[in-house]
N, C-alpha and C positions, 0 to 999 in steps of 0.2 A: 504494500500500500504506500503512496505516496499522495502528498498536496501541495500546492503547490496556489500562490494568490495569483489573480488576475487582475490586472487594473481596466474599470472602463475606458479612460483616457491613455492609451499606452502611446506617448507622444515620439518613444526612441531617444533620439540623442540630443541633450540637451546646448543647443550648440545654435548659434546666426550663421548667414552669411551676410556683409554690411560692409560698407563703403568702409575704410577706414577713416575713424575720424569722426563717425555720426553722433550726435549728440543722442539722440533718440530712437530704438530700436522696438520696434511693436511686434508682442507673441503672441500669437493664435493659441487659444487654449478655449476647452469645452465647459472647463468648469469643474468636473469632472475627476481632478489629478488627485485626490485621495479616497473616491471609492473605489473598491473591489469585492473579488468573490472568492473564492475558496474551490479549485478541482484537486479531486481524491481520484486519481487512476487507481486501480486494483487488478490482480492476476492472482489464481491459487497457485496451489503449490504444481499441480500436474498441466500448469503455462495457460490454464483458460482466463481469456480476460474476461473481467466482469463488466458491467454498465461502468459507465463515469457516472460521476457524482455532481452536481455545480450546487455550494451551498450559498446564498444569499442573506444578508442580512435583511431582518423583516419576520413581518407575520404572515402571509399575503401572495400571492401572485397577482402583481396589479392587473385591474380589466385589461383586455382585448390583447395581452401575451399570451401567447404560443409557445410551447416548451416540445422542440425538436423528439420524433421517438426515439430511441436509444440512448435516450440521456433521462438521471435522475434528477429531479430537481426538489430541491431541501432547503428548507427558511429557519434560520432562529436567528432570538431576540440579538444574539453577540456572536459576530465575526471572530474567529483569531485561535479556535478551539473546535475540536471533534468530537463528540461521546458516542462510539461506535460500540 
């Protein structure tokens, strides 16, 4: 078993490109840069993988999402811990 966080905003590399010299540099950002989620990959012992997991923090699956088949999807109140 493994987990590993997922950010919604996963922007890569923190880094411009900019004229040398600019006084002012404007970044795009969603807003975004400190939620995420929780995937739990898992395999037995005899190499069968299992469903992924995606845990979200919440109570809830808001109206009108869709949650892909082959994936688990799991809500509690605090991100950052498992009780499997």
């Amino acid at each position: 078993m493994d987990e590993t966080p997922v950010w919604f905003d996963m922007t890569g590399w923190h880094f411009t490109i900019n004229p040398k010299g600019e006084k002012t540099v404007h970044i795009h950002a969603t807003g975004n840069e400190k939620n995420r989620f929780t995937v739990v990959l898992t395999c037995a012992a005899d190499r069968t993988k299992l469903l992924p997991i995606c845990i979200f923090k919440g109570k809830q699956m808001p109206r009108n999402e869709q949650v892909l088949p082959g994936v688990v999807v799991w809500f509690q109140k605090t991100v950052g811990w498992t009780q499997v």
